[in-house]
C-alpha positions in Angstrom: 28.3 -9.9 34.4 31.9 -9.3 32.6 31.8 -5.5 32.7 32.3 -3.7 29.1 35.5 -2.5 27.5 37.1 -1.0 24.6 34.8 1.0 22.1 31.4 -0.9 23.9 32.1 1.7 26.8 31.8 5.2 24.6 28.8 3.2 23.0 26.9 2.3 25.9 27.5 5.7 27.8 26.5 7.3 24.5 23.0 4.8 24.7 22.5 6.4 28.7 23.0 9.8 27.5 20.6 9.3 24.5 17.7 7.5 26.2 18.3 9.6 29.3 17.4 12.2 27.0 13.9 11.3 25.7 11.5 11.7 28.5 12.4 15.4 28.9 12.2 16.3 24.9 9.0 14.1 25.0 7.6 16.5 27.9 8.6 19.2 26.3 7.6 19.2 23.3 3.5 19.7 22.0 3.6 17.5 19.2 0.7 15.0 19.3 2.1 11.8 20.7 1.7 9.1 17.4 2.9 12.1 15.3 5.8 12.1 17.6 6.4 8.7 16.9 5.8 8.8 13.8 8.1 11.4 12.9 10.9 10.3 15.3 11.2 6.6 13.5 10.9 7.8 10.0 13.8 9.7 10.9 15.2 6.8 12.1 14.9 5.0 9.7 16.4 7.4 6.9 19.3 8.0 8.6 20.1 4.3 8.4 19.1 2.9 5.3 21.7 3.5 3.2 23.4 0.9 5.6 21.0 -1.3 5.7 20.7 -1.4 1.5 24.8 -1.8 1.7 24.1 -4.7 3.3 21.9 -6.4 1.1 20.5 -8.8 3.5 17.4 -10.0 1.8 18.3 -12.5 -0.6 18.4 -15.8 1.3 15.1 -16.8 3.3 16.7 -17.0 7.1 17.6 -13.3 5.8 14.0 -12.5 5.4 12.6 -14.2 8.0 15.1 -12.0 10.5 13.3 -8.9 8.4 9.8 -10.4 9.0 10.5 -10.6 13.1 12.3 -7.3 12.6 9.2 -6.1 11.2 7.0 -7.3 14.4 9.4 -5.8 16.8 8.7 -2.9 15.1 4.9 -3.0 15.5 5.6 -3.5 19.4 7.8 -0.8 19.9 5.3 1.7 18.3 2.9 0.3 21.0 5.8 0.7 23.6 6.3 4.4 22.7 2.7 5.0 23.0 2.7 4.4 26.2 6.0 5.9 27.6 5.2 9.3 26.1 2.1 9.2 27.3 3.6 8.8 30.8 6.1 11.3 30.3 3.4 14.1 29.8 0.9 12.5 32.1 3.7 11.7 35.5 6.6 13.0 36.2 9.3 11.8 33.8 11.2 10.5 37.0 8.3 8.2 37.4 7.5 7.1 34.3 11.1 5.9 33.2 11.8 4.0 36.1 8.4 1.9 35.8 9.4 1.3 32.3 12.9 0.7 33.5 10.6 -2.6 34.6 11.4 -4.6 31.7 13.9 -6.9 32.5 11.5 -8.5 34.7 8.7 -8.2 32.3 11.0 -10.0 30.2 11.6 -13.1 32.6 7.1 -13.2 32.9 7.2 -13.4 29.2 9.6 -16.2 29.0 8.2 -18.4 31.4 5.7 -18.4 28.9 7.6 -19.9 26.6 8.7 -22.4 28.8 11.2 -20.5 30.5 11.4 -20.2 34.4 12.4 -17.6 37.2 15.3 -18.5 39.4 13.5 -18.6 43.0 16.5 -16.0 44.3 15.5 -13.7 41.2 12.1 -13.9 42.9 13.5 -11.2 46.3 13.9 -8.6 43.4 10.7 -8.7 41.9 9.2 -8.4 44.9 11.4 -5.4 45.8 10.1 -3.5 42.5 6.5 -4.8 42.8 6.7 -3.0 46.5 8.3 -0.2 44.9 5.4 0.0 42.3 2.8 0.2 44.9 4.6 2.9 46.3 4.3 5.3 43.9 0.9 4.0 42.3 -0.6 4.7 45.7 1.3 7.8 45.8 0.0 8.9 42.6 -3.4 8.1 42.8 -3.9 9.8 46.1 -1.9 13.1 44.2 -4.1 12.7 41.3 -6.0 10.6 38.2 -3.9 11.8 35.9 -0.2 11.0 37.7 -2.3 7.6 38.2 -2.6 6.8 34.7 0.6 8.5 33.6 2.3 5.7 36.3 0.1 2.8 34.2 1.0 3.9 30.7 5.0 3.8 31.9 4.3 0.3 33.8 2.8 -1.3 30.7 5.3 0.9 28.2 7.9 -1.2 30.0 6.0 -4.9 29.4 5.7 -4.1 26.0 9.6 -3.0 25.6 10.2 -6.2 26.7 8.0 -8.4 24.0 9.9 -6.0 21.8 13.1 -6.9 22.7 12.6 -10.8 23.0 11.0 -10.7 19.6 13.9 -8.7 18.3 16.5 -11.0 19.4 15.1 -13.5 17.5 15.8 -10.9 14.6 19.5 -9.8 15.4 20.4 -14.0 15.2 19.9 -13.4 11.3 20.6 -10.0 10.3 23.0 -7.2 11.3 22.4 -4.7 13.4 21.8 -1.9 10.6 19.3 -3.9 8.7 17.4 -4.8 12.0 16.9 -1.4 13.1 16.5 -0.2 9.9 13.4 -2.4 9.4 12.3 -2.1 13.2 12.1 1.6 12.8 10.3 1.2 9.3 7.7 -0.9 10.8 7.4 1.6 13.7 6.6 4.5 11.3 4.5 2.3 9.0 2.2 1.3 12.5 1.6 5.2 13.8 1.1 6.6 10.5 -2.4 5.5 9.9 -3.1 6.0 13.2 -2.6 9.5 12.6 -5.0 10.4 11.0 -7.8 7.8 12.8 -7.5 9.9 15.7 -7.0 13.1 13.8 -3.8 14.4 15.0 -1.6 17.2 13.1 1.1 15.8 11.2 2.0 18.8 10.2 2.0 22.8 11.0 4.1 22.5 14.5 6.4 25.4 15.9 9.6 26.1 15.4 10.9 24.6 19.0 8.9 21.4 18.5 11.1 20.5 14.9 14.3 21.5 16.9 13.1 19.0 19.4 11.9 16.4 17.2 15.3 16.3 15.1 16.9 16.6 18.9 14.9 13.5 19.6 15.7 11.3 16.8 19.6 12.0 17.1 19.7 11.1 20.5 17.2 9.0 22.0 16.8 7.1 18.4 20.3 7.4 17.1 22.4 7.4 20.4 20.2 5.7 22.8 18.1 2.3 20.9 20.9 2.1 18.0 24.2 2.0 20.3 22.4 -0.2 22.6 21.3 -2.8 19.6 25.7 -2.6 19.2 26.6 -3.1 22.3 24.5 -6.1 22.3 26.5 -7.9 19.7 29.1 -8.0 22.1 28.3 -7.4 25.8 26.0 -9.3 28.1 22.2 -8.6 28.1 22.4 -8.8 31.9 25.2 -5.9 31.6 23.2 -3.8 29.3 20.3 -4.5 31.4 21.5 -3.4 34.3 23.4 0.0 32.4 19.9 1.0 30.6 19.2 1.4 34.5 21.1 4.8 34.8 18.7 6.7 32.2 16.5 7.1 35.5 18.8 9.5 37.3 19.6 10.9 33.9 16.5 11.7 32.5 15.2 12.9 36.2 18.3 15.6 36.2 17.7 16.7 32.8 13.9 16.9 33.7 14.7 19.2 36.8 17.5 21.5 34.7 15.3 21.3 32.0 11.5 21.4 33.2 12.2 22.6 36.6 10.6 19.1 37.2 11.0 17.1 40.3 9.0 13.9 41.5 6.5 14.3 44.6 9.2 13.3 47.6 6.1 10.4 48.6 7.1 8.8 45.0 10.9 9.0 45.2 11.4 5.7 47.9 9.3 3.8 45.2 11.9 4.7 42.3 14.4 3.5 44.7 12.9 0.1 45.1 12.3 -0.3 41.6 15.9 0.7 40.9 17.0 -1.7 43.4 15.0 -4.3 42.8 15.0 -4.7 38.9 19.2 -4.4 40.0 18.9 -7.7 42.3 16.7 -9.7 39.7 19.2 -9.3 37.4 21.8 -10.6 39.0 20.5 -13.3 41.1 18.9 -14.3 37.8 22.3 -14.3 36.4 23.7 -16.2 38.6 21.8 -18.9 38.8 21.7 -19.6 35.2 22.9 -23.1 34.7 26.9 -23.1 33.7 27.6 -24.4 30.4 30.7 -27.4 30.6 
């Protein structure tokens, strides 16, 4: 839990800023949501392949196979974004980050798939979030069906952010940073794009204001917020960066009130809380009782 220094700290207060920013722009803006992502990763991804060709990490086959689980990542952070804007335009963006702000503990589920296990004192903070949860499910549902499924799309956004993130670290052990995003993003664009046009969206012919927010989109929550994250993970501790990513709640919910004149239902606002707190405990009780290494 060695806090950050040196250039990590500009980066990861640049990633708060940047992913703070998304659920706002999302709400905002009208543009159909797999346009949305479509557009918003194949901006991504221009903006950083030249970096990625510098690199030229393709020629060896542990090189490729970091592209190949790149590539999946990719395909599960398309399904992730489908569900968090959804949220954002179906809850209040206050509500939908922090349920997606679940998936550190998603995460720990996953791996006890893969023969992983949960620390029993890790255990107090899931329960914490999972009260926290009910909170504002129950809140929601009584408010109305929409809120309600607004609350499930950011819950199950935040599970699938999770499988994208274990599957990407498999990537970043083989490639750099640059050529992992750079495919990621590729493989996000190459996902929505048919979809598209399966459920007849407009991928073209938006306003003015919606291209200003789309370009605002990709340079901050794309650029800023998932690329200086993917840095400061080269360097800092997943449990750190877990536990910063945490702060885009309060960030996004101030920009959603300045911006949107948006504020959660009060009922809703303890459960935040307890999801904030709770995902905050399983992290570091998780952390530390991870076995030492000698």
């Amino acid at each position: 839990t060695k806090m950050p220094v040196g250039r990590d700290i500009p980066l990861l207060l640049l990633g708060i800023l940047g992913v703070g920013m998304s659920g706002p722009i999302i709400a905002l803006t009208t543009i159909p949501v797999l346009a949305l992502i479509f557009w918003r990763n194949l901006g991504g991804t221009l903006l950083l392949l030249p970096f990625a060709l510098r690199a030229r990490e393709w020629r060896t086959s542990e090189q490729r196979k970091g592209i190949f689980w790149a590539a999946c990542a990719g395909v599960l952070l398309a399904s992730h974004f489908v569900g968090f804007f959804y949220s954002m335009r179906y809850t209040s963006v206050a509500t939908g980050t922090a349920l997606a702000a679940m998936q550190p503990i998603f995460a720990a589920i996953f791996t006890t798939f893969l023969g992983g296990h949960i620390p029993k004192p890790a255990w107090l903070g899931m329960t914490i979030s999972f009260i926290g949860v009910l909170v504002i499910t129950g809140v929601d549902l009584q408010l109305s069906w929409r809120a309600f499924i607004g609350d499930i799309a950011g819950l199950v956004s935040g599970a699938l952010s999770a499988a994208y993130v274990i599957i990407g670290s498999q990537a970043q052990q083989k490639i750099s940073t640059f050529t992992y995003t750079t495919a990621c993003y590729a493989a996000t664009t190459l996902t929505a794009f048919p979809i598209i046009f399966l459920l007849k969206q407009r991928a073209f012919g938006y306003s003015h204001q919606d291209w200003l927010l789309l370009l605002a989109l990709i340079a901050s929550a794309q650029i800023l917020g998932h690329t200086m994250f993917n840095f400061a993970l080269k360097r800092v501790s997943p449990t750190v960066v877990s536990l910063i990513v945490f702060f885009e709640v309060p960030v996004a919910a101030l920009l959603a009130w300045w911006w949107l004149n948006q504020t959660p239902p009060q009922a809703v606002i303890p459960g935040i809380i307890l999801i904030l707190v709770g995902c905050g405990v399983f992290v570091l009780r998780s952390q530390k009782s991870a076995p030492k290494s000698s």
